[in-house]
C-alpha positions in Angstrom: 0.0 0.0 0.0 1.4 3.6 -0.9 2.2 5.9 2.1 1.9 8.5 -0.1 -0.8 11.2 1.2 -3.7 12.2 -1.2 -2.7 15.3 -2.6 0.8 15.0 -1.5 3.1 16.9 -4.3 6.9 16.7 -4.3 8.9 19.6 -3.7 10.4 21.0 -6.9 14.0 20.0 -7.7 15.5 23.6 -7.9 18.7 21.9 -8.8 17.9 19.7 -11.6 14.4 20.8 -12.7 13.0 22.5 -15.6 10.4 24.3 -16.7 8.0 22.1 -18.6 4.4 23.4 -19.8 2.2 22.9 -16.8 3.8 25.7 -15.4 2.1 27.8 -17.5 -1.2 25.9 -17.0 -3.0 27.7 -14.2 -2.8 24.2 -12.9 -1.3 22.2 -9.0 2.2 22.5 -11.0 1.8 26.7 -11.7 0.4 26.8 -8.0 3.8 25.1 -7.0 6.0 27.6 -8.8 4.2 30.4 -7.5 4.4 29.2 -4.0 7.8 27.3 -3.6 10.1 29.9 -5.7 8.1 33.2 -6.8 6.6 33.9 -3.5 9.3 33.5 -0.8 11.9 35.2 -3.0 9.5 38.6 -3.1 7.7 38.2 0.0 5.7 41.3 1.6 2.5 42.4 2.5 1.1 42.9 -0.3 1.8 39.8 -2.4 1.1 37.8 0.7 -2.9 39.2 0.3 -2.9 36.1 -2.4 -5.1 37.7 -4.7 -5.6 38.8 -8.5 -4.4 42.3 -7.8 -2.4 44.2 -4.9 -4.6 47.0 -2.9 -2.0 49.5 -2.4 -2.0 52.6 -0.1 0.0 55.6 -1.6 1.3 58.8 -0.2 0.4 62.4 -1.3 1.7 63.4 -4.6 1.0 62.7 -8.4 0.9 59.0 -9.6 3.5 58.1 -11.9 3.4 54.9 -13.6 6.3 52.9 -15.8 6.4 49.5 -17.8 9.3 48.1 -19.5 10.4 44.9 -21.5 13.4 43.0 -20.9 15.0 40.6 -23.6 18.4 40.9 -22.7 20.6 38.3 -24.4 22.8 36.5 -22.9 20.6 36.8 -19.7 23.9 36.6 -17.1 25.9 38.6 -17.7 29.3 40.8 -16.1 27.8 43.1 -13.6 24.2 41.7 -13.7 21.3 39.5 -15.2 17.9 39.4 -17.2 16.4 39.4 -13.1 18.5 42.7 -12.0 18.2 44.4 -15.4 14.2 44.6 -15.1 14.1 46.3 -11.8 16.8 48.7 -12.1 15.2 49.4 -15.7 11.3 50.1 -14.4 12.7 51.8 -11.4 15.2 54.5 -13.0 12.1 54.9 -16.0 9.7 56.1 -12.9 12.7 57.9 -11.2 13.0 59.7 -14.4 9.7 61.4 -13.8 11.0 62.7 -10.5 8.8 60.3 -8.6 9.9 57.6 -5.8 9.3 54.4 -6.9 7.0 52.3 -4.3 5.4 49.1 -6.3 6.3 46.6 -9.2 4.2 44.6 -10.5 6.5 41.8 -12.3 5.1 39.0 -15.6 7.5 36.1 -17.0 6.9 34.6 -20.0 9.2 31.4 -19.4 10.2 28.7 -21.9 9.8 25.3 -21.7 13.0 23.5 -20.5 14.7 26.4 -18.7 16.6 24.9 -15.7 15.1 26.1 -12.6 18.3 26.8 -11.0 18.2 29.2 -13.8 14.9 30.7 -12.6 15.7 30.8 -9.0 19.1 32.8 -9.5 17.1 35.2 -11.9 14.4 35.3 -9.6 16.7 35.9 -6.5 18.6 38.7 -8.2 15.1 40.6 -8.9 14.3 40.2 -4.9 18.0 41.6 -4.2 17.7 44.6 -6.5 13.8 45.3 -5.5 15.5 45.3 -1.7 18.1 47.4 -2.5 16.1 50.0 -4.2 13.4 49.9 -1.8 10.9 48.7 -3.6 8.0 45.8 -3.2 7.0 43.4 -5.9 3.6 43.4 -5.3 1.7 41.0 -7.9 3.1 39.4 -10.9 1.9 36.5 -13.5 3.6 33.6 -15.2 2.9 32.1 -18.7 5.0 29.3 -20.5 5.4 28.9 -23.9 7.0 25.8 -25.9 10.7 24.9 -26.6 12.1 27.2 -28.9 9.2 29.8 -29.0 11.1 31.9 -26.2 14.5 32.6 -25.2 14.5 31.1 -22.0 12.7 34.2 -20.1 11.5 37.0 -21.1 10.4 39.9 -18.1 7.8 42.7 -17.8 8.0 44.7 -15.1 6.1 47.9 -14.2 6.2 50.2 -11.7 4.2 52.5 -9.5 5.6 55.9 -7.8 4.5 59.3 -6.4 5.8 62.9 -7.6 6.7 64.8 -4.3 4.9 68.6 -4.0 7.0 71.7 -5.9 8.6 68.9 -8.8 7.7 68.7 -11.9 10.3 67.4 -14.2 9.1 66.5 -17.8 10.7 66.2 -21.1 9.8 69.4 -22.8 11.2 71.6 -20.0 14.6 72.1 -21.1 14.7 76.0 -22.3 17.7 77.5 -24.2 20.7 78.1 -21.7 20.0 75.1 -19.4 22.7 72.9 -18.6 22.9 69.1 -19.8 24.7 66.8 -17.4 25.5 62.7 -17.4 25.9 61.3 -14.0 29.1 58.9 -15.1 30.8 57.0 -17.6 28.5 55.8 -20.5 28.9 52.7 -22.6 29.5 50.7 -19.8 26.3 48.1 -20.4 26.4 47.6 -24.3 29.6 47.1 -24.6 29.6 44.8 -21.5 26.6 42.6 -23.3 28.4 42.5 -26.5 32.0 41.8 -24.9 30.6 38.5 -23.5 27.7 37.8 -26.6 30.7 38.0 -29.1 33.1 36.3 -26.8 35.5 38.8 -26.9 38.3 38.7 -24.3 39.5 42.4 -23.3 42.4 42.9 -20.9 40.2 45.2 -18.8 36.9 43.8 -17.6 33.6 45.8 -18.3 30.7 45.2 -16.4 27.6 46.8 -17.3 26.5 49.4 -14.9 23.2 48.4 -14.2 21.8 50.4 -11.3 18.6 51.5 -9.7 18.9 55.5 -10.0 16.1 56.3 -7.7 18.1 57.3 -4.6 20.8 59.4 -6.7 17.8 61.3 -8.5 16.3 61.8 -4.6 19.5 63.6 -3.5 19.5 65.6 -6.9 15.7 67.0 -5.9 16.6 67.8 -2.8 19.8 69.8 -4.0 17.4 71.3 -7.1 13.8 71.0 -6.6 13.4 72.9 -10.2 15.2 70.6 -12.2 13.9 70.4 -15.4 14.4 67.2 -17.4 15.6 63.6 -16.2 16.2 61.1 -18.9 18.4 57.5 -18.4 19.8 56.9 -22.1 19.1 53.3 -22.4 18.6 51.8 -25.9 20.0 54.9 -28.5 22.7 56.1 -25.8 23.3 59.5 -24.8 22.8 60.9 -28.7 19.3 59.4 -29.4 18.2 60.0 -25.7 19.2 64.0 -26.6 17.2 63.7 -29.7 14.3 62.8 -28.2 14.5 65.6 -25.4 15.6 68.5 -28.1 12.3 67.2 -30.4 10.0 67.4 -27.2 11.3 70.6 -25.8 11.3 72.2 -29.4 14.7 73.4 -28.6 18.6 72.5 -29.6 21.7 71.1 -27.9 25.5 71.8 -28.1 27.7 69.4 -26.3 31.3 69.0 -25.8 33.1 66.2 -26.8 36.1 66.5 -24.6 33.7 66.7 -21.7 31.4 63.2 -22.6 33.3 61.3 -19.9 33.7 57.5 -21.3 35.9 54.4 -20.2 39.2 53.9 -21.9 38.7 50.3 -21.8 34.8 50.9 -23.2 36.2 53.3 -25.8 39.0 51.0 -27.3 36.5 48.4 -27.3 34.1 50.5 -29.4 36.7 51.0 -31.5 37.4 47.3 -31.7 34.0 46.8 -33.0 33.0 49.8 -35.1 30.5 51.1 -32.7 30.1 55.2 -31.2 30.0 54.8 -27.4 27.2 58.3 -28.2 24.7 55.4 -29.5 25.7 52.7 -27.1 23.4 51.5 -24.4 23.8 52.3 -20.8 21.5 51.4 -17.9 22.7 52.9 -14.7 23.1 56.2 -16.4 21.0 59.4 -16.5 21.0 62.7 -17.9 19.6 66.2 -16.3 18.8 69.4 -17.4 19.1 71.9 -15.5 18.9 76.1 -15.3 22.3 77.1 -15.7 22.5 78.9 -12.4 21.8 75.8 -10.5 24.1 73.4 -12.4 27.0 73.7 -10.0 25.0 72.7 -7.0 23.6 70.0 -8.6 26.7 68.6 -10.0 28.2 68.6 -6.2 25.1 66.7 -5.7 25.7 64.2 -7.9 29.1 63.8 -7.7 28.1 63.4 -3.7 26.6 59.9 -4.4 28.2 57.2 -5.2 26.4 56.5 -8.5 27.1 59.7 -9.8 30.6 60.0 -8.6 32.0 60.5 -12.4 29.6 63.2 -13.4 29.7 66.1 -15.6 28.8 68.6 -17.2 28.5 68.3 -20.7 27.0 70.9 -22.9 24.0 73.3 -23.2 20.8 73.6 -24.4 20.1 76.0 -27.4 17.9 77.7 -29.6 17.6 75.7 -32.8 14.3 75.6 -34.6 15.8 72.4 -36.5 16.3 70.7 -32.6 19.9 69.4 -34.2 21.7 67.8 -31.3 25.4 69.4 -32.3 28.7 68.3 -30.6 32.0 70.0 -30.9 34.7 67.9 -31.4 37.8 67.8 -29.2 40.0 69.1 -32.2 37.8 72.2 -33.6 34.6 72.3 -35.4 31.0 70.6 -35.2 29.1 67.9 -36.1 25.2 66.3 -35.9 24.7 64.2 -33.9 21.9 61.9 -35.3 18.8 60.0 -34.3 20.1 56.5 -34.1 19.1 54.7 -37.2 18.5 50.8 -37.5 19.9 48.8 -34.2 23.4 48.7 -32.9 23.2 46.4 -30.5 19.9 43.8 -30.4 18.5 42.4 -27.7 20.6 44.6 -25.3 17.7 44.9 -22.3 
């Protein structure tokens, strides 16, 4: 006779499991998933009310809301992973509104016959960066699809935040004469994926800087409350990210190539592979705008924290009724900067 109890189900080998399709059936074996990996790793309040949907409570201030995609290949990589990658990413895109980011609401669309050990590294890295950046992941959904109809997992997160009183940072604020800072070295994350996607050994390891911004753009409204524009330059780089702020503000921008601070290891490497560190991904990264009178204190500011410990201050904002982003080279003269055209680097977050 079995001593097996009715309904007994065995624990799921995190070592040597894999995803199959009753994951992603709504069935015992999703239930199991959910319970015995997803919701220990993000355990709060919130996701421990079991239901379709978190009831949140949220401070005074505007609502601010965020989603992002991540499709990062390969998913581990130097200085991070597909799991990290899609907080920091949701985070920094509501910090970039000038809001403090509170909730994530987190989907996985898994493919049959990823190793579980797999899942619960990805899965504990998303818990370690959600901690880090004080913020909750508060409801969530799974779905499977079959073997080679995914790329092991792909992420949607989306986030939640307030806008404190007296802020009100937006993309068409910057105004002719404003100051255009960086908050470090930029390049970092592209070149970092591609590095390790082309296996190419360097002599000087790049990690990708991967990063939730939301405390460094806290201490940069408290130093400015007015700041105008916040922007991280993620897919496009710093050029197309410009572009997009110069077309929305109706305005120009001049910068200054000598002052576009960039790794010497990052920069040879772009050189290696015929790419412009200006276009290359970055995703712990942001630029401000700023009135010029207040860029000095908020350059101390940033350069006060440690993820913006390599900023500076780059260019201005001008008027330009063709909104050409312009950069003067280190050697004389000036050039456009384009809108990136076509893709660079695929499948870089």
């Amino acid at each position: 006779m079995s001593t097996v109890r009715p309904g007994y189900v065995r624990p799921l080998d995190i070592k040597n499991g894999r995803i199959d399709l009753s994951h992603g059936s709504g069935g015992r074996a999703m239930a199991q998933l959910v319970a015995e990996l997803f919701r220990p790793a993000f355990d709060n309040e919130w996701l421990a009310q079991g239901n379709d949907g978190a009831s949140l409570a949220l401070p005074p201030g505007r609502l601010v809301m965020a989603t992002d995609s991540h499709v990062v290949s390969p998913l581990f990589f130097p200085g991070g992973d597909i799991g990290s990658l899609s907080v920091h990413g949701t985070v920094n895109d509501v910090a970039m509104c000038g809001a403090t980011p509170l909730y994530l609401a987190a989907g996985f669309v898994l493919e049959e016959g990823l190793p579980l050990a797999d899942l619960a590294r990805i899965v504990a890295s998303m818990a370690a960066a959600a901690r880090e950046a004080g913020v909750a992941i508060v409801t969530g959904d799974t779905k499977v699809v079959e073997r080679g109809k995914g790329d092991g997992v792909f992420i949607t997160t989306t986030g939640v935040g307030v806008v404190r009183e007296g802020v009100h940072v937006s993309g068409d604020a910057a105004r002719p004469g404003d100051r255009i800072l960086v908050s470090g070295t930029l390049g970092d994350h592209g070149v970092a994926i591609m590095s390790l996607r082309e296996n190419l050994g360097f002599e000087t390891a790049i990690q990708s800087d991967s990063a939730a911004l939301n405390g460094l753009v806290a201490a940069m409204l408290d130093a400015v409350p007015a700041l105008h524009c916040l922007r991280d330059p993620t897919r496009g780089g710093l050029a197309t990210t410009l572009n997009e702020i110069a077309a929305q503000s109706g305005c120009g921008m001049l910068v200054e190539e000598a002052a576009i601070p960039v790794r010497p290891a990052v920069e040879a490497a772009c050189e290696f592979l015929g790419l412009d560190p200006l276009y290359v991904a970055n995703e712990g990264k942001l630029i401000a705008i700023c009135a010029p009178e207040d860029a000095p204190r908020l350059l101390a500011a940033m350069r006060a924290h440690p993820l913006g410990r390599d900023a500076a201050d780059i260019g201005e904002v001008v008027a330009d009724p063709h909104h050409f982003v312009q950069m003067r080279a280190r050697f004389g003269g000036r050039r456009i900067v384009d809108w990136l055209t076509g893709d660079q680097l695929p499948r870089i977050c």
